[in-house]
C-alpha positions in Angstrom: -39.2 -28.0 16.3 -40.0 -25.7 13.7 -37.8 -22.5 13.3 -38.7 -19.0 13.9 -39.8 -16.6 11.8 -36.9 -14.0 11.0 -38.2 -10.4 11.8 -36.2 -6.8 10.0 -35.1 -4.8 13.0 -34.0 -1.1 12.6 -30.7 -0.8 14.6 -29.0 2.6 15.9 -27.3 3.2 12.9 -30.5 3.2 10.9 -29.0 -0.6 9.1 -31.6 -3.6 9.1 -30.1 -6.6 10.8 -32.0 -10.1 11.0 -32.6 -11.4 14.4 -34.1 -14.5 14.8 -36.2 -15.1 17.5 -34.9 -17.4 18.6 -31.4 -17.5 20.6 -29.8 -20.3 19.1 -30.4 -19.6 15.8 -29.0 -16.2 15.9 -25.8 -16.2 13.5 -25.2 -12.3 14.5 -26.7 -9.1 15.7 -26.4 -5.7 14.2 -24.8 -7.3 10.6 -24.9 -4.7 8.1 -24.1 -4.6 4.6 -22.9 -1.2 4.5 -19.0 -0.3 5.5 -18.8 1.8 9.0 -17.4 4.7 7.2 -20.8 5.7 5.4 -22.3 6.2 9.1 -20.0 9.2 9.0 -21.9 10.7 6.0 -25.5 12.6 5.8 -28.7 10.3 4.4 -28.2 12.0 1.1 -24.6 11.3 0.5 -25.6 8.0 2.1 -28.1 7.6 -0.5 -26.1 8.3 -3.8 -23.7 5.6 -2.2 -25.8 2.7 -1.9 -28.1 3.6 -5.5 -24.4 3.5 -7.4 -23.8 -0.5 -6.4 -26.6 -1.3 -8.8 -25.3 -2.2 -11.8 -26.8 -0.7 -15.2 -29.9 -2.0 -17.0 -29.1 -3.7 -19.8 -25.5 -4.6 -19.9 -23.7 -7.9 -20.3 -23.3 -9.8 -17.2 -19.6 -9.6 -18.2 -19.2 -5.7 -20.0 -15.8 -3.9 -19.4 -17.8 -1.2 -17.6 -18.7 -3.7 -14.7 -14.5 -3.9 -13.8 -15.1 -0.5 -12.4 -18.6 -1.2 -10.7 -17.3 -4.6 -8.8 -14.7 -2.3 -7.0 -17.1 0.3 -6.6 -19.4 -2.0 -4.9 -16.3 -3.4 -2.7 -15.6 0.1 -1.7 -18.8 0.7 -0.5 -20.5 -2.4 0.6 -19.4 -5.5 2.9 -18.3 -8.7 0.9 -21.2 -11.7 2.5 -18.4 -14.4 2.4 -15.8 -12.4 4.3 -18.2 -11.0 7.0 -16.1 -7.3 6.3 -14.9 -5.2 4.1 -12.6 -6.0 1.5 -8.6 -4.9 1.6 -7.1 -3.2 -1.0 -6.5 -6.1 -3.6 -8.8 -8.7 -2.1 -11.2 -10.4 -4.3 -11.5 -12.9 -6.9 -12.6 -12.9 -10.8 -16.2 -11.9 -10.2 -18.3 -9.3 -11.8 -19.9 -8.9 -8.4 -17.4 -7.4 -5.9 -13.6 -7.4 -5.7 -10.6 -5.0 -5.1 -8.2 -7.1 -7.3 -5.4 -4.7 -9.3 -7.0 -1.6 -7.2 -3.5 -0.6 -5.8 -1.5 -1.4 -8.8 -1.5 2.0 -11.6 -1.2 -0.1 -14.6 -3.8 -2.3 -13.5 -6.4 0.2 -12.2 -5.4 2.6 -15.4 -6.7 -0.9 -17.7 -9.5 -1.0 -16.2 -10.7 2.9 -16.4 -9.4 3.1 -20.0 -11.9 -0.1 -20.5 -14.3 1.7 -18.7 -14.3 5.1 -20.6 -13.7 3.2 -23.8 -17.3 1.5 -23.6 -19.2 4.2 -21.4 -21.2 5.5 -24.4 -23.0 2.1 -24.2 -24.3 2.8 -20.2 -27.3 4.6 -19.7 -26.8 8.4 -19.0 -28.8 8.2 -15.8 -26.4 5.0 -13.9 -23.4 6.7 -15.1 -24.6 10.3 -13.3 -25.3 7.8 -10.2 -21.3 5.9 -10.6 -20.3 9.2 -11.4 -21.6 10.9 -7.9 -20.9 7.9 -5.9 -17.4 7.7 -7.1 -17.1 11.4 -6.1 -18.2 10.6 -2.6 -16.1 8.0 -2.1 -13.5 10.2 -3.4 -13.8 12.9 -0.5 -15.1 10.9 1.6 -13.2 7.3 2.3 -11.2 7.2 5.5 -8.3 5.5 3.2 -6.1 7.6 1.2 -6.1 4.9 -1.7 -9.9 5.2 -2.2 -10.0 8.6 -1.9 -7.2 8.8 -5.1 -8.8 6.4 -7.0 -12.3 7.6 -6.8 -11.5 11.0 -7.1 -9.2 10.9 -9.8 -12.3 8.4 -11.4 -14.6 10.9 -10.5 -12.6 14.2 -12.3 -12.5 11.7 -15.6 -16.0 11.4 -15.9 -16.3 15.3 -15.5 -13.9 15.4 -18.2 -15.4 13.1 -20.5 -19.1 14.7 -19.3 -17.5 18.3 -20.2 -18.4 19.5 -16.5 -16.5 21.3 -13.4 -15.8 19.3 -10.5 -17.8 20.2 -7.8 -15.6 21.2 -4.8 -16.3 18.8 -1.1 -17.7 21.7 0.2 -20.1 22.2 -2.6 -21.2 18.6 -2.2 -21.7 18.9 1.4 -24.1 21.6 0.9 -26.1 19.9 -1.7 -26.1 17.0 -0.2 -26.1 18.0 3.3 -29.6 16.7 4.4 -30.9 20.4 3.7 -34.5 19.2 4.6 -33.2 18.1 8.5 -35.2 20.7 9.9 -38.7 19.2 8.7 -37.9 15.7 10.0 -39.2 16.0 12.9 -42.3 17.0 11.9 -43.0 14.7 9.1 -42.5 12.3 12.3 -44.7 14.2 14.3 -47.5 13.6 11.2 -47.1 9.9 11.1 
């Protein structure tokens, strides 16, 4: 018996899931990447989100910077192997994806000092993306730990940047799907 074909569905939240054809081959429906708590957000915030988890062109596979991106990425994206989201502190030694030292000050201060002491080597335009993701996440999380890490990550980079935070409200409106009203009828064009 040869196996089916697996076919991208769109489900309700607007996530691609793989269903396979057929029944018994089905591991899950609805299986998304993304954590539930981005669901709660407009496209656009969605958007800066999910363009941050890439990591920067050009840097060593083990750079200090990446400490930061592998808990970015677990604060914002579903680890494969668990099935969920990571808890606070979860992970393993990977450049990928893991929470470890995230609760603990000293540890989490170590890694944005290693951060901040080698962002000159990034390129400008992934540290603007980090930069806005982390200031999502810093409004934004449903869990007060994120929100403090991120946002206190996020006021850093303004610092180092010489730039004002921009208030939650502010971000809202800029990235508050501004251009909902024509949606329809770019649909309507299609």
């Amino acid at each position: 018996m040869t196996a089916s074909p697996r076919v991208a569905e769109p489900t309700l939240t607007g996530c691609l899931c793989y269903a396979s054809l057929d029944e018994e081959q089905r591991v899950t429906d609805n299986v998304c990447v993304f954590q539930d708590w981005l669901f709660d957000l407009t496209m656009q915030q969605q958007s800066v989100l999910v363009l941050s988890c890439r990591g920067p062109d050009g840097i060593a596979k083990f750079h200090p910077t990446k400490l930061v991106v592998a808990r970015y990425r677990a604060t914002v994206l579903k680890a494969a192997y668990l099935g969920r989201a990571m808890r606070v502190d979860e992970g393993d030694d990977t450049t990928f994806m893991t929470l470890i030292g995230f609760s603990d000050d000293e540890a989490w201060g170590s890694i944005c000092k290693q951060f901040f002491d080698h962002v000159d080597e990034l390129p400008h335009h992934y540290y603007m993306h980090l930069m806005h993701g982390a200031q999502i996440a810093g409004y934004k999380h449903p869990m007060e730990t994120f929100r403090h890490r991120w946002g206190l990550f996020y006021q850093r980079c303004c610092h180092d940047l010489h730039l004002h935070p921009e208030s939650e409200s502010d971000m809202d409106r800029r990235l508050g799907d501004w251009d909902r009203r024509f949606w329809s009828q770019a649909e309507a064009a299609e």
